[in-house]
C-alpha positions in Angstrom: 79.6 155.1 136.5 83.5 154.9 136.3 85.3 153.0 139.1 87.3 156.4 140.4 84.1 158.3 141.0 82.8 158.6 144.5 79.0 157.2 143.7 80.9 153.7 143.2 83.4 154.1 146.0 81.1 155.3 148.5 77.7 153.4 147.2 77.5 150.8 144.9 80.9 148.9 145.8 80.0 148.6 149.0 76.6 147.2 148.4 77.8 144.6 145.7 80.2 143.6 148.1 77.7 143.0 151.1 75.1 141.6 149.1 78.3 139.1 147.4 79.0 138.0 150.7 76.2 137.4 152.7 74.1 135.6 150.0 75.3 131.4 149.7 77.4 130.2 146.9 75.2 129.5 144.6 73.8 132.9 144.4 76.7 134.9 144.0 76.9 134.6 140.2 73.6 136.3 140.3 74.0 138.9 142.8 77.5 139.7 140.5 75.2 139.3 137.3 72.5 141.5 138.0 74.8 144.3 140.1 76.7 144.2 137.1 73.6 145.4 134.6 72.7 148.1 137.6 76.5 148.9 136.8 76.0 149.5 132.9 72.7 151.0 133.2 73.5 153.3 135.5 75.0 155.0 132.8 73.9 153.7 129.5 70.0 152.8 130.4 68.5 151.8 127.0 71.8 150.0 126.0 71.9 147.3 128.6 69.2 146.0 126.4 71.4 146.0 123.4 73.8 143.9 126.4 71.1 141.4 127.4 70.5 140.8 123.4 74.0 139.5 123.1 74.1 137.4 126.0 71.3 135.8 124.5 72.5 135.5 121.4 75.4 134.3 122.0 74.5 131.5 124.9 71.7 130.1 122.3 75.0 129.7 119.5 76.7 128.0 122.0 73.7 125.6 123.0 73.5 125.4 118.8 77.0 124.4 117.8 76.5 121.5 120.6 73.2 120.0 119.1 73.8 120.6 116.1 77.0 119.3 115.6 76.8 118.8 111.8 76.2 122.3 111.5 78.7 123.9 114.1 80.8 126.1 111.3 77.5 127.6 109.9 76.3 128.3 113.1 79.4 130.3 114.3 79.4 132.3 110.8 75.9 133.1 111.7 77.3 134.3 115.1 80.7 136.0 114.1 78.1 138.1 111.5 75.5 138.9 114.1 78.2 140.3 116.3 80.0 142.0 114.0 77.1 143.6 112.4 75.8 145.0 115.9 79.4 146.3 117.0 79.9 147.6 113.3 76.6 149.5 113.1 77.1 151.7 115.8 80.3 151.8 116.1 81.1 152.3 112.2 78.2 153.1 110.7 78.5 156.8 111.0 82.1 156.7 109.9 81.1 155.0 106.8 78.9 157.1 105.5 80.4 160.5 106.7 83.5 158.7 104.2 80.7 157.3 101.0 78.9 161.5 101.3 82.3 163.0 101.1 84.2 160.6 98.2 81.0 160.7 96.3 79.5 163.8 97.0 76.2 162.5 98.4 73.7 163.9 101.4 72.8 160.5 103.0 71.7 162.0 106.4 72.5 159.8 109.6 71.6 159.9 112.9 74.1 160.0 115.3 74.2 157.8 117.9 75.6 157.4 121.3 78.3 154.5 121.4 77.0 152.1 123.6 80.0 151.9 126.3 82.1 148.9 126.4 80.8 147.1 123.4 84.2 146.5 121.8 84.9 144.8 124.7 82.1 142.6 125.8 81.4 141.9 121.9 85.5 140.4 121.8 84.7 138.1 125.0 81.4 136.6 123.3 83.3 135.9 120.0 86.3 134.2 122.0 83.6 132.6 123.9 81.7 130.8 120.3 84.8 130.4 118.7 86.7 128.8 121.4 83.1 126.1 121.7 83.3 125.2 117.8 87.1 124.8 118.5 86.2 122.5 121.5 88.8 124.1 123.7 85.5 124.9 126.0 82.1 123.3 126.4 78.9 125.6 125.9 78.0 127.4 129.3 74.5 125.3 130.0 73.6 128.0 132.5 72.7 131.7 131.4 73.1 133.1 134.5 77.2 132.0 134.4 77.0 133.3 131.2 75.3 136.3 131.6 77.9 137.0 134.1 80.6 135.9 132.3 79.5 138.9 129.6 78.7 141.5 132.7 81.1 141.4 135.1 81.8 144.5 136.0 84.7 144.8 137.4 86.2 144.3 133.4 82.8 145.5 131.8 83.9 148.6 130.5 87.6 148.6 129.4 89.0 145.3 130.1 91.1 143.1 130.3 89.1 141.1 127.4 89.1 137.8 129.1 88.3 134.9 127.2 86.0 132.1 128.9 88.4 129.3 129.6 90.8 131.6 131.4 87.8 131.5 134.2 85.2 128.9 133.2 86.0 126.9 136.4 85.6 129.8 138.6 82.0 129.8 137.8 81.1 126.8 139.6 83.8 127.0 142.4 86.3 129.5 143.6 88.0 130.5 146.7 87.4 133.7 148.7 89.6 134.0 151.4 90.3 137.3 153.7 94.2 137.3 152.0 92.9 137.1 148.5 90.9 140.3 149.4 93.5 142.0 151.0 95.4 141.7 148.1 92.7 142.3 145.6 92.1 145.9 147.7 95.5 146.8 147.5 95.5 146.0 144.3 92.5 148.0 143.9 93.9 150.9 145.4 97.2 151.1 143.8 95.5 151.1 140.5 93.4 154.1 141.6 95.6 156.2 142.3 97.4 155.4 139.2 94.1 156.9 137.9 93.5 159.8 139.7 96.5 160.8 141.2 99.2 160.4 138.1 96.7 160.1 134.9 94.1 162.8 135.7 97.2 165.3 136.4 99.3 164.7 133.4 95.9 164.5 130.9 95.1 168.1 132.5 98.7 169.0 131.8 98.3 167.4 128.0 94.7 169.7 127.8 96.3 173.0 128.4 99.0 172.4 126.3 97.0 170.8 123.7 94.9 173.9 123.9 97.8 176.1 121.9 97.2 174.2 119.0 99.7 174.7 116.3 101.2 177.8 117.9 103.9 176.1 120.3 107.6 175.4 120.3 109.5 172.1 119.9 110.1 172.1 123.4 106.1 172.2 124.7 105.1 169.7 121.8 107.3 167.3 123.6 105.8 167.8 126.6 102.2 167.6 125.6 103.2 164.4 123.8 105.2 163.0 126.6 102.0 164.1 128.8 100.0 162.6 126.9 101.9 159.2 126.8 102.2 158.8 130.7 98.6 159.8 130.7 97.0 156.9 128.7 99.3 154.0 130.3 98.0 155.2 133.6 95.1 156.0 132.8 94.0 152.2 131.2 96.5 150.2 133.4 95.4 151.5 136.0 91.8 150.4 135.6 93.1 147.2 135.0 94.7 146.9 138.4 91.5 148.2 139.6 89.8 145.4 137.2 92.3 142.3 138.5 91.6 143.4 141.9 88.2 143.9 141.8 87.6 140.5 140.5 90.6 139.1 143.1 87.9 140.3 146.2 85.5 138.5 144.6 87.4 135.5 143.5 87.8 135.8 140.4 91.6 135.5 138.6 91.5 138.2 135.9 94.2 138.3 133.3 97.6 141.1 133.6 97.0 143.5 130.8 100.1 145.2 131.6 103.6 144.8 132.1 105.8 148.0 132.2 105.0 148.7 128.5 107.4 151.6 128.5 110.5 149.9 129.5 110.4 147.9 125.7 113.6 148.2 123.1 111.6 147.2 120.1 108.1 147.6 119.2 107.4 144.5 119.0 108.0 144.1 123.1 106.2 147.0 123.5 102.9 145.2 121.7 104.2 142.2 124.0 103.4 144.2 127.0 101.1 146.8 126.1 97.0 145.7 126.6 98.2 142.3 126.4 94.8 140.9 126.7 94.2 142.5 123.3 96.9 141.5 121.6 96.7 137.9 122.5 92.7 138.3 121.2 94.0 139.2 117.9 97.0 136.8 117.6 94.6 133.9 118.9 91.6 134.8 116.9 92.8 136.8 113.4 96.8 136.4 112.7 97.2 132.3 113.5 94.3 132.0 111.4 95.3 133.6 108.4 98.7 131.6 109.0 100.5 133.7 111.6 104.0 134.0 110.1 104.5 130.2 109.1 103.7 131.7 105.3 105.5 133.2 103.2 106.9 136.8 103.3 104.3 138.1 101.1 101.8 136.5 103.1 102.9 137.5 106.3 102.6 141.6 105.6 99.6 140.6 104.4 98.5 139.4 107.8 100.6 142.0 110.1 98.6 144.8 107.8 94.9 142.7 108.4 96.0 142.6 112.1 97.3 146.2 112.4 94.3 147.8 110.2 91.8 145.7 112.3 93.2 147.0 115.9 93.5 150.4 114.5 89.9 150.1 113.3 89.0 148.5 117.1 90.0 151.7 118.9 87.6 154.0 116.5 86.1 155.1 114.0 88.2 157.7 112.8 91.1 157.9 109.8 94.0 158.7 112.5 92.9 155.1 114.1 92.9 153.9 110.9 96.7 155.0 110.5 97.9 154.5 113.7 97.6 151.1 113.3 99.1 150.6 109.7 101.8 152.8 111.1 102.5 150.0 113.7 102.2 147.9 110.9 105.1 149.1 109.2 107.2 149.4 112.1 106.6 146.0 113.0 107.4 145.2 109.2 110.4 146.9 109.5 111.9 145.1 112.5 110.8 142.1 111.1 113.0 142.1 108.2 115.2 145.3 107.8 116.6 146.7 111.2 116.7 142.8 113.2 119.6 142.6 111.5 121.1 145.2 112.5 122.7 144.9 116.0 122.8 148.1 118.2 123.3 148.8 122.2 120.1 148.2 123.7 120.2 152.0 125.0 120.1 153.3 121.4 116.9 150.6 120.7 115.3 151.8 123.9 115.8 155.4 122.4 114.3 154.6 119.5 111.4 152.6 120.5 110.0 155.1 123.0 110.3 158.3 120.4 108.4 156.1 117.7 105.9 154.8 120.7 105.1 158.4 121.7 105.3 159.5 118.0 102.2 157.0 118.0 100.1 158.4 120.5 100.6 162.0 119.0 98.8 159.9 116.3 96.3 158.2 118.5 95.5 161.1 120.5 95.1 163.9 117.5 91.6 164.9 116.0 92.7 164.5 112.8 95.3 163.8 110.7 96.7 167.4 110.3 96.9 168.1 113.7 99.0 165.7 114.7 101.2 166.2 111.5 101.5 169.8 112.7 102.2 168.5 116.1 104.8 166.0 114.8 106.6 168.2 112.6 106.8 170.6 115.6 108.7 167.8 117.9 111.4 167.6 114.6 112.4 171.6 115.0 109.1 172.8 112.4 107.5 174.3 115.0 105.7 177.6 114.5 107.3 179.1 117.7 110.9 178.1 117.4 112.9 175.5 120.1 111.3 176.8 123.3 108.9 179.3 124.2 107.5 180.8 127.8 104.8 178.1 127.4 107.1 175.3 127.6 109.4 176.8 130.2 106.3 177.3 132.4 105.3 173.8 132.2 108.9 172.4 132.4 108.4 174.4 135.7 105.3 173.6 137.1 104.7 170.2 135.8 108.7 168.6 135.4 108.3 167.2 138.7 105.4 164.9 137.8 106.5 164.1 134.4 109.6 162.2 136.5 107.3 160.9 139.4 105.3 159.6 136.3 108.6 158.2 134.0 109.3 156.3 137.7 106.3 154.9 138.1 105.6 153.3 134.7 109.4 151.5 135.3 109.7 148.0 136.7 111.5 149.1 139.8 107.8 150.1 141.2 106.6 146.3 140.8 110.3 144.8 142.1 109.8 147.4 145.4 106.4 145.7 145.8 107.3 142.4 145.8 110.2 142.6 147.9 107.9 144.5 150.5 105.0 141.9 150.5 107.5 139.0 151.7 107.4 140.1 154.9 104.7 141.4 157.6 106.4 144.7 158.2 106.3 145.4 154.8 102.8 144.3 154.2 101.7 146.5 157.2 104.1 149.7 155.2 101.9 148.6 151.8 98.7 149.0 153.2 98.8 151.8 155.7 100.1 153.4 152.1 97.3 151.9 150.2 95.0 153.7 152.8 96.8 156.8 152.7 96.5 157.0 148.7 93.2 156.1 148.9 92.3 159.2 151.2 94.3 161.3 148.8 92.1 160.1 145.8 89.3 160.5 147.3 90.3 164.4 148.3 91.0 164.8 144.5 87.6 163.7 143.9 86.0 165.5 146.1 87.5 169.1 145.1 88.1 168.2 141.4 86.2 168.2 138.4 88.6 165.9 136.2 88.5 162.4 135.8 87.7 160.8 132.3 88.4 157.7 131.5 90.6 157.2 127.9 88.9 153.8 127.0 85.4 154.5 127.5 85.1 155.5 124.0 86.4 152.0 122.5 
């Protein structure tokens, strides 16, 4: 079940949210909790058992490294492996010995399996969750039903924001649902799903078709499929983070931004500053500090911006082009870090600079393999097989121009300042959500005639 898709509009938000409301607070965490398994079963049946195993797990390690005090590291080593070992095995496993048959010419046969959906998520919050309790920055949740829906909350089940358990502990035991906070939280709601369906389903079909032509296209239509592309994914995952935050807003929960106009960065190291933020905190918090940030020496530190960079790569798949789009960000990072930061340029040429390498990146991300998206690189430098521009890319410069802008607008701050200004006053609160409604009828007539609508991070 995906949150654009009429079954949850039209069915099962409503009833979570009428059952939420009309049940006293102290039963709300388990009307949440068990809506939220109906949620993850709907779609992924025999894996919401793999989902209660962990919640299990990992409440019983945080009762552990509580009584057991003297044995509190051992006992997170034993959780840190048992998590690890479940998201590695299904996520990895495969990978790993499709890699050991072909480097040593072996026939180990392995069964495919289904990715259970969400589980580099959820498996991220329960390690922040044990690691922050041997840390003491949180006490052990003594209730499994606030834990369970800590783990299952829908409304950031599936692709985030990660959300570690201090950020929203408190809310567990007492939180504040007021008609404004789920005004806001709808609008919040909306906006985001219309990012989805209105801007992201659009430019990924756009991406498809030209994506289709393979290798035979000209520099021109490689930059647009790439540029496609690139709008497509920030719209596609921030918006189901707004629809995540306001989700959780309605309900009265205070979700972490994941966002923050990502595209507007003039180094790559803003852009990882504002790009899945949730993410990138999880990694700086829980991996780079660790291994000792970069308070260590210069040898050191690549050592730990090529750990953190091979690990996120490794996060969002199983696959080698994962694998080097994230040492590639290593390097650029690398690179800032010591060779071009001392180099002082206008901040339009930076700007330049970091969104080509940034889309270069998702050529990477987005290829199914390697090859392709050297082909499809080398094609945006002036090597491609059907010279500068071809009737392809004029079409589509044509056809689809107009949305690549409204898209380029959208994904600027301006949007969010427009907002803002708007929500100070009640005329422009009343403008905000007769718009809201009017996008949402929009969306909804999308979905009703067509047939599109993936969702980018389901597969992480």
């Amino acid at each position: 079940m995906v949150f654009s898709g009429l079954t949850f509009l039209f069915l099962f938000l409503p009833v979570t949210l009428i059952l939420y409301y009309i049940v006293p607070f102290r039963f709300k965490n388990a009307v949440l909790m068990v809506m939220s398994l109906i949620f993850y079963a709907w779609g992924e049946p025999i894996y919401v058992l793999l989902m209660i195993y962990s919640i299990v797990m990992n409440y019983a390690v945080g009762l552990m490294m509580d009584r057991e005090s003297d044995h509190k590291k051992s006992i997170l080593v034993f959780g840190i492996v048992l998590n690890l070992f479940i998201l590695g095995f299904f996520k990895y496993f495969g990978f790993l010995v499709d890699n050991l048959n072909s480097l040593f010419g072996l026939n180990i046969h392995a069964k495919k399996l289904a990715l259970p959906v969400g589980i580099s998520f959820y498996t991220f919050q329960a390690l922040s969750y044990i690691i922050d309790v041997y840390r003491g920055k949180v006490k052990s949740q003594k209730n499994i039903v606030n834990f369970a829906t800590y783990i299952t909350m829908f409304p950031q089940l599936i692709a985030g924001p990660i959300v570690r358990y201090g950020d929203i502990c408190k809310e567990f035991d007492k939180r504040f649902i007021t008609l404004y906070s789920f005004g806001r939280g709808a609008l919040r709601f909306v906006f985001g799903l219309a990012k989805k369906v209105l801007l992201a389903n659009l430019l990924g079909e756009m991406f498809e078709e030209i994506a289709a032509y393979g290798s035979g296209v000209s520099t021109v239509t490689a930059w647009l499929g790439a540029i496609c592309y690139t709008l497509q994914i920030y719209f596609d995952f921030s918006g189901y983070s707004d629809m995540a935050i306001g989700l959780g807003r309605m309900m009265g929960f205070t979700i972490c931004e994941n966002f923050n106009y990502p595209y507007v960065s003039k180094t790559v190291t803003e852009f990882w500053r504002r790009w899945h933020m949730s993410l990138s905190g999880w990694f700086k918090e829980y991996v780079y500090i660790p291994l000792g940030g970069n308070r260590v020496s210069a040898l050191k530190h690549v050592r730990n911006i090529l750990i953190v960079w091979l690990l996120t790569g490794l996060w969002h798949g199983a696959a080698w082009n994962f694998v080097v789009w994230g040492l590639y960000y290593a390097a650029l990072l690398l690179l800032e870090k010591y060779v071009t930061s001392k180099f002082k340029l206008p901040g339009w040429l930076t700007y330049i600079f970091t969104i080509v390498l940034v889309i270069i990146g998702w050529v990477i991300f987005s290829a199914d393999s390697l090859g392709a998206a050297g082909v499809t690189v080398a094609s945006m430098f002036g090597f491609a097989a059907n010279g500068f521009v071809d009737k392809v890319g004029v079409y589509y410069l044509l056809t689809g121009g107009i949305l690549i802008v409204i898209g380029v607008f959208f994904s600027m701050p301006v949007v969010g300042t427009i907002q803002k200004k708007l929500k100070k006053s009640m005329a422009g609160c009343t403008f905000l959500y007769i718009f809201a409604m009017a996008l949402f009828v929009c969306c909804v007539i999308y979905l009703v005639t067509g047939n599109y609508n993936p969702f980018l991070y389901f597969r992480f």
